[in-house]
ZAMARGU-4260 file (C-alpha; in steps of 0.2 Angstrom, whole numbers, plus 5000, padded with zeros to 4 digits):
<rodrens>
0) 5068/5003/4767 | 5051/4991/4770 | 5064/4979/4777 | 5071/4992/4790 | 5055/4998/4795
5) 5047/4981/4800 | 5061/4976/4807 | 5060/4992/4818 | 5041/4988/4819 | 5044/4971/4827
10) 5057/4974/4838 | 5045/4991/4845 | 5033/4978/4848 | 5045/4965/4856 | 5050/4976/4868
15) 5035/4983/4872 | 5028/4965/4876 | 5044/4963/4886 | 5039/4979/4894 | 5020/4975/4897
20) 5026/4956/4905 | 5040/4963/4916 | 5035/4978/4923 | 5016/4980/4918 | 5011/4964/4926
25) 5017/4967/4941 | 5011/4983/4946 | 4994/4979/4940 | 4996/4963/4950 | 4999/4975/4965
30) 4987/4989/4962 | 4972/4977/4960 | 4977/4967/4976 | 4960/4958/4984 | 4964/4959/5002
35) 4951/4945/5005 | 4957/4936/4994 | 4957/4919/4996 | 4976/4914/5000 | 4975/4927/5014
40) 4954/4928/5021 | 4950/4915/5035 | 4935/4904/5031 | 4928/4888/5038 | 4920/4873/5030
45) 4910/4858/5033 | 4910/4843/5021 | 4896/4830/5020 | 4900/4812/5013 | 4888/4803/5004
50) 4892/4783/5001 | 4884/4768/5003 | 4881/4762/5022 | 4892/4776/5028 | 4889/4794/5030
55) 4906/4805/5033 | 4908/4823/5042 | 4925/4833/5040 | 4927/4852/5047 | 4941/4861/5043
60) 4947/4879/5043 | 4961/4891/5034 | 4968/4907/5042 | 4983/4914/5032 | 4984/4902/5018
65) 4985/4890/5032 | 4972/4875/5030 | 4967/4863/5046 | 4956/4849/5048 | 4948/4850/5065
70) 4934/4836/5065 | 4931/4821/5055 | 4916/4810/5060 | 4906/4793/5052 | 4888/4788/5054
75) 4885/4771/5049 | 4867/4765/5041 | 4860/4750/5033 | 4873/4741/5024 | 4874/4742/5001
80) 4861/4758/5005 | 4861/4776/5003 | 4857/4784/5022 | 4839/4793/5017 | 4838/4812/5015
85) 4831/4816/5035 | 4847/4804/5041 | 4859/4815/5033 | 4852/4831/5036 | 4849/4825/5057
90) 4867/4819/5055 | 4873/4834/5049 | 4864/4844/5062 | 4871/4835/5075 | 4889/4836/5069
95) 4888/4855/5067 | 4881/4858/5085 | 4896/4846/5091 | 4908/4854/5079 | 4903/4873/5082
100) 4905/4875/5064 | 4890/4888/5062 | 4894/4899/5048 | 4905/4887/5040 | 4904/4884/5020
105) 4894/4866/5020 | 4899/4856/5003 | 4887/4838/4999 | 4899/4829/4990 | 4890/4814/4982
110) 4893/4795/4976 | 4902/4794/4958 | 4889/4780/4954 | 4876/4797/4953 | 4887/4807/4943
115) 4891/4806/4921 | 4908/4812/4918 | 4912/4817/4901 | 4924/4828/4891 | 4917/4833/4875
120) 4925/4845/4861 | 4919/4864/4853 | 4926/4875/4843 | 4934/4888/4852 | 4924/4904/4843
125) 4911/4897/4856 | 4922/4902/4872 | 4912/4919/4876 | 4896/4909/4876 | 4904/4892/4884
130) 4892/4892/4898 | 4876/4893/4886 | 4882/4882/4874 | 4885/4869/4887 | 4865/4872/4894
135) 4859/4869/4876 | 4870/4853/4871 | 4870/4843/4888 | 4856/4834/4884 | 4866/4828/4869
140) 4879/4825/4881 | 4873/4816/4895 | 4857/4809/4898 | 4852/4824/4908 | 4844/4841/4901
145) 4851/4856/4911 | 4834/4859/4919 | 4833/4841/4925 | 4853/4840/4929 | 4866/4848/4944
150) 4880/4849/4933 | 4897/4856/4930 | 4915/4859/4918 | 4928/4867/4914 | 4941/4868/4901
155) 4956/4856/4901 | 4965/4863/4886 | 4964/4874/4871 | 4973/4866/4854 | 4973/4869/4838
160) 4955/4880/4838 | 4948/4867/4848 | 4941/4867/4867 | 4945/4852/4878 | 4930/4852/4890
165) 4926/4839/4906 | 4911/4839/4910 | 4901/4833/4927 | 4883/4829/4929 | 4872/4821/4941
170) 4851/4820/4939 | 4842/4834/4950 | 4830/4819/4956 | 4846/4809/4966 | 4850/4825/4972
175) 4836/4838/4977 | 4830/4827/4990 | 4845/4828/5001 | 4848/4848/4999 | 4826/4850/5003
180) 4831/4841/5018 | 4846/4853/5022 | 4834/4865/5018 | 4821/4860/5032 | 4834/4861/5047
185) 4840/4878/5041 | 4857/4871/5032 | 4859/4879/5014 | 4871/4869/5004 | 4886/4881/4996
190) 4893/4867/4987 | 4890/4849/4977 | 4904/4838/4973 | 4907/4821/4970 | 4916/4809/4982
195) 4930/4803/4967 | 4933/4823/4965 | 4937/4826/4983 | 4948/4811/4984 | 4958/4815/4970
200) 4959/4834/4977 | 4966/4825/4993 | 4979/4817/4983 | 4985/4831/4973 | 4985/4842/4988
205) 4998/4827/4997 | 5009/4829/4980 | 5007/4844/4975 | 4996/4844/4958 | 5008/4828/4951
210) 4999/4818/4938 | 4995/4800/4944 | 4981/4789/4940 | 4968/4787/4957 | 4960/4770/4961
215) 4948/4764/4975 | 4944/4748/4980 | 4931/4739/4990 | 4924/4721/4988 | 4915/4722/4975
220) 4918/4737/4964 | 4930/4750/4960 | 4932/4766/4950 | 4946/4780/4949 | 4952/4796/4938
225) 4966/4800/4926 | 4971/4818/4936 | 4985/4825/4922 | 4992/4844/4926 | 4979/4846/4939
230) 4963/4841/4935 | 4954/4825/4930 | 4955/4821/4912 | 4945/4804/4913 | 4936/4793/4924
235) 4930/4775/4924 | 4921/4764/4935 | 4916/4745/4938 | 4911/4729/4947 | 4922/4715/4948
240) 4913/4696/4942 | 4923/4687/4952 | 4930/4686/4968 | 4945/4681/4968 | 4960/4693/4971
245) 4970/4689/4954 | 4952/4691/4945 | 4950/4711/4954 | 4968/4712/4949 | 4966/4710/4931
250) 4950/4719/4929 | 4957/4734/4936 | 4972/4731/4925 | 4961/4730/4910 | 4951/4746/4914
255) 4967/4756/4918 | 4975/4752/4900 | 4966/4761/4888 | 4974/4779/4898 | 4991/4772/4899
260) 4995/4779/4881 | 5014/4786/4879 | 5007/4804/4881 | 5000/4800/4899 | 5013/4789/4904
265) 5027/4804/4898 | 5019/4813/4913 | 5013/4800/4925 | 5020/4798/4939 | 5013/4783/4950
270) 4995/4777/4954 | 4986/4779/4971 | 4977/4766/4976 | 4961/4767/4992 | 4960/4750/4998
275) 4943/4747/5009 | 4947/4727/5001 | 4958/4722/5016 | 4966/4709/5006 | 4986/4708/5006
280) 4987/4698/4992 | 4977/4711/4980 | 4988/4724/4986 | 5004/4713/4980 | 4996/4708/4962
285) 4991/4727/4960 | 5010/4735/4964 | 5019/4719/4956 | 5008/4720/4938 | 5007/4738/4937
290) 5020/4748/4924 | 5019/4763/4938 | 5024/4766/4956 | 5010/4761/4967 | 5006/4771/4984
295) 4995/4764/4994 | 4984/4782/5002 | 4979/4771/5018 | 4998/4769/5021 | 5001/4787/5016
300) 5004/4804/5026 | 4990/4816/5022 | 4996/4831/5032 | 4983/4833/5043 | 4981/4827/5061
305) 4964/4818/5062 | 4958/4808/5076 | 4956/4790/5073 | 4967/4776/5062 | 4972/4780/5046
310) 4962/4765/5039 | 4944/4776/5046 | 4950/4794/5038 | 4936/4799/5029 | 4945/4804/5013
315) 4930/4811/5002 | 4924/4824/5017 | 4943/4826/5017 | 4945/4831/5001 | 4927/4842/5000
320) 4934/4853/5013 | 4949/4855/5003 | 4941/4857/4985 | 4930/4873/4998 | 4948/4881/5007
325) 4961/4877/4995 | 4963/4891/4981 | 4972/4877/4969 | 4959/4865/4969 | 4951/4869/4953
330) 4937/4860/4958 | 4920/4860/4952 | 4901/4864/4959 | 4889/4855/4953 | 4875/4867/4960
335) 4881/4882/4949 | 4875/4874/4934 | 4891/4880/4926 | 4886/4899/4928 | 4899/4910/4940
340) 4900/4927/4940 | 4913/4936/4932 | 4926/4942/4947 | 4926/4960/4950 | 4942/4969/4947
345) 4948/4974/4966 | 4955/4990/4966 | 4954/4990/4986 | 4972/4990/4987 | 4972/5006/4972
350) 4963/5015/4985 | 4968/5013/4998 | 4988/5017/4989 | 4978/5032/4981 | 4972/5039/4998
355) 4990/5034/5005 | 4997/5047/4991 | 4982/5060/4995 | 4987/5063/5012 | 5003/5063/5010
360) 5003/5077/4997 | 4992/5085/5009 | 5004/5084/5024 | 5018/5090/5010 | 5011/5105/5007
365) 5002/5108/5023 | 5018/5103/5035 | 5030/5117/5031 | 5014/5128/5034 | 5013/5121/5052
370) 5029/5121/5055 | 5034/5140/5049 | 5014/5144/5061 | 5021/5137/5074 | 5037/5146/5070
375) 5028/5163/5072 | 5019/5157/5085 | 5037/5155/5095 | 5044/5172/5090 | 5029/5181/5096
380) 5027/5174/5112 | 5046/5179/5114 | 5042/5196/5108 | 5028/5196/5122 | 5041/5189/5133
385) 5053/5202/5129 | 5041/5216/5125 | 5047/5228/5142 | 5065/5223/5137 | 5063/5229/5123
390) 5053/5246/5128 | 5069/5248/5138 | 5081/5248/5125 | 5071/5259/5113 | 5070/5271/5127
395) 5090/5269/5130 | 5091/5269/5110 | 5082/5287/5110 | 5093/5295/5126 | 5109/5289/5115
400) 5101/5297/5099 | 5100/5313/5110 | 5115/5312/5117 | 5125/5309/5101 | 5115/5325/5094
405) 5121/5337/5109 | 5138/5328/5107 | 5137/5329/5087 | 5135/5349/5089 | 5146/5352/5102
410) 5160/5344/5089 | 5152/5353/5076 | 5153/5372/5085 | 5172/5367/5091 | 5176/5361/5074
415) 5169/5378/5067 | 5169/5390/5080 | 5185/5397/5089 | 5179/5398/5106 | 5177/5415/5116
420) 5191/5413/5127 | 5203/5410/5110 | 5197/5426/5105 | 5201/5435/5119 | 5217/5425/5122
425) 5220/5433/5103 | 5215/5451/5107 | 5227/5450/5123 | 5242/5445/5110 | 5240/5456/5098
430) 5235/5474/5106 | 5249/5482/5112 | 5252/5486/5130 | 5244/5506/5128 | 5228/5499/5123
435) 5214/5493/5133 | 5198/5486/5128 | 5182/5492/5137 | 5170/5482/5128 | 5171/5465/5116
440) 5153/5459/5109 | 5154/5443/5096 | 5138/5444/5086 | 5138/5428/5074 | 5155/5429/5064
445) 5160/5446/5069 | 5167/5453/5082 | 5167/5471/5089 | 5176/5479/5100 | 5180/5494/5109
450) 5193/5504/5118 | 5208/5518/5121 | 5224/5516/5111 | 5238/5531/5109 | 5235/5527/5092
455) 5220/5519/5086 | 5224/5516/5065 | 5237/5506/5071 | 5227/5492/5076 | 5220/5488/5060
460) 5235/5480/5053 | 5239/5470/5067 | 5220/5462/5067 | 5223/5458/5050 | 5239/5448/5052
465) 5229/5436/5066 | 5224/5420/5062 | 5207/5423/5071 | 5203/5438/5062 | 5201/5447/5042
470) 5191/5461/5037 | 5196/5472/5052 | 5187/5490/5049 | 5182/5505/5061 | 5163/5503/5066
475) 5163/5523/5069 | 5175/5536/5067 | 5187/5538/5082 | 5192/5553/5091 | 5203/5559/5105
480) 5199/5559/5121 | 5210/5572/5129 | 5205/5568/5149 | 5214/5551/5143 | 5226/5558/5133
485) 5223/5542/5121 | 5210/5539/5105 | 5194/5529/5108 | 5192/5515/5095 | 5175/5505/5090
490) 5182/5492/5077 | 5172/5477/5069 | 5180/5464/5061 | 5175/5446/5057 | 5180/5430/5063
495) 5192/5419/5051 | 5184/5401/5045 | 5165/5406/5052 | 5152/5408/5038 | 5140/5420/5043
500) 5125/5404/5044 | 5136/5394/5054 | 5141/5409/5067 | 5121/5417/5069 | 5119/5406/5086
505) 5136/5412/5092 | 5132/5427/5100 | 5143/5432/5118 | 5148/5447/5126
</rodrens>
């Protein structure tokens, strides 16, 4: 029994996860729908490249989950120098106004030479409070305390109860100058990145978040990032001794091997390699000694139409303006101090469907009220229309009431009433030829008469055998009338089928 019922118990709750994933999801997916949201909102953004002897400018925009560069532009200073605080900040100014980019997002993204990365490990019981805990142990970390640090992380995994955590962090000092400068020509800095970051951005933004090894390269130093699954897992950085090419060649080799561990290489896919070091021959030793495909990103398409040769693309004020416009960066800002605020839920789109249903149910209940108003509305005006017609056939109606009255009693009195010339037709039959009638007077249902006959009591019986007549009796005695030589007669008798109601207004004489 036990058995059955956890059996019953897990397959409840397996299908309510199923449930929950399949159809749950979704919904809520749907119902809290940011419609600013950053795959759809348009936004524009300006990216500023620090590196030695150079300063780079990138503006670029997204509309509809579309992303275009517009602008890339380089200012060149002292050579193996960083340009001064007031130069980037004139520079800058100058490349907005010619870029019309007021309102854009503006990112400083500075040299990986500033900037300590380093991934560190916490229990995972400290996730609530990861933000805190990282303030309190930086200084344990890096060489920085969070006061005296701009700095950065997020998590690259969670195993085993553990917390995988890379970090970024650069000293205040290097970089408070140049946003106090920004600061001074009304420019307020939204982000700080690091150059190395934006490259590697611009790389998995060209292959769509593979896992390769990046590797830049000028004359006299290098330095690069392991980017496993979408995010930099490891960094490294160097000067080369020597000068020859097969020197570089194996010093890069050297640096590189230590993250080529079966694990990585399960998932690597090639290395990407920046070459500023125009050398041919370094080029060959790197692709032929390498256990990866090699891509060279000077020779490579990066989806964007920029003015100038590929060899002049400003890659890092590239890549800041993607890590600002592109939702799947997953980049980091330095300048939050790793403090973000928790997103709102959006129920914009709940609303909005809620007000959607709202009127609806009001037109449903409110439309057939319409609709039968202005159905009254119709048949009055057609009873106004039709008002006189319709005076006309009630007075019509009442003349055929009236008429069928006079016509009903007409019926009536011939169905009920022998007619007066019936009577007489009668009387005229039955008398015999020696009598004669000076007087008949119908009174209701009887009818009198008087007259002479040679023999008045032979009348009676004759009366009684009409159909017309019953109840035949002498009104008064008779008596003979010798001058006539015949009897006078005054005889009542009542008419057959006439009740004496019906007969009252049948009166003639």
């Amino acid at each position: 029994m036990k058995i059955a019922i956890n059996k019953l118990a897990s397959i409840t709750s397996g299908s309510v996860t199923k449930l929950k994933s399949s159809v749950w999801e979704p919904v809520w997916k749907i119902l809290t729908f940011n419609p600013t949201a950053e795959i759809i909102s348009a936004k524009k953004s300006l990216s500023v490249s620090l590196d030695k002897g150079t300063l780079s400018v990138a503006y670029g925009s997204r509309f509809l989950s579309h992303i275009k560069i517009k602008k890339v532009r380089e200012y060149f200073f002292e050579e193996n120098t960083y340009p001064q605080p007031e130069s980037l900040a004139t520079s800058l100014a100058l490349a907005m106004n010619d870029f019309k980019a007021a309102g854009a997002d503006i990112t400083l993204s500075i040299p990986k030479a500033w900037v300590i990365v380093k991934t560190a490990e916490f229990p995972a019981t400290v996730k609530e409070n990861l933000s805190d805990v990282i303030s309190y142990e930086l200084d344990r970390l890096t060489p920085f305390s969070s006061e005296d640090a701009f700095y950065d992380f997020k998590v690259l995994s969670e195993i085993d109860g553990k917390l995988s955590i890379l970090i970024l962090a650069a000293k205040a000092d290097l970089v408070k100058p140049y946003i106090d400068a920004l600061i001074e020509m009304g420019i307020s800095i939204n982000r700080v990145t690091v150059n190395l970051s934006g490259v590697v951005t611009l790389c998995n933004y060209i292959d769509k978040e593979k896992s390769f090894i990046y590797i830049e390269l000028d004359e006299n130093k290098y330095e690069g990032a392991l980017f496993l699954n979408g995010n930099i897992t490891n960094a490294f950085s160097g000067s080369f001794t020597a000068g020859d090419d097969k020197s570089k060649a194996d010093t890069v080799i050297a640096c590189i091997e230590p993250i080529l561990t079966p694990k990585n290489m399960s998932k690597l896919t090639d290395i990407m390699l920046l070459l500023k070091d125009k050398s041919p021959s370094l080029k060959e030793l790197l692709k032929t000694q390498l256990n990866l495909p090699v891509r060279i990103l000077n020779e490579t398409d990066i989806k964007f139409s920029v003015s100038g040769s590929q060899e002049e693309i400003p890659y890092a004020a590239i890549g800041g303006v993607l890590e600002s416009l592109w939702p799947k960066s997953n980049s980091l800002n330095l300048l939050t101090k790793g403090h973000y605020d928790a997103p709102a839920t959006p129920y914009t789109l709940t609303i909005i469907l809620m007000l959607l249903i709202i009127c609806m149910w009001v037109l449903y209940i409110i439309a057939p009220l319409k609709i039968e108003g202005k159905k009254l509305q119709e048949i009055d005006r057609q009873i106004m229309l039709r008002r006189d017609d319709i005076k006309k056939v009630e007075m019509l109606k009442k003349e055929i009431d009236a008429l069928s009255n006079e016509i009903s009693a007409i019926d009536n009195f011939k169905k009920n009433s022998p007619l007066t010339l019936d009577i007489l037709k009668e009387l005229s039959t039955i008398l015999p030829k020696n009598a004669w009638l000076t007087r008949v007077r119908i009174e209701g249902p009887t009818v009198n008469i008087e007259g002479y006959a040679s023999s008045a009591s032979t009348l009676l019986p004759k009366l009684e055998t009409s159909k017309y007549f019953k109840k035949a009796e002498f009104s008064s005695p008779t008596f003979r009338d010798a001058r006539m030589n015949s009897d006078r007669f005054n005889i009542k008798v009542e008419i057959e089928g006439i009740k004496k109601d019906e007969g009252e207004d049948l009166k003639n004489e």
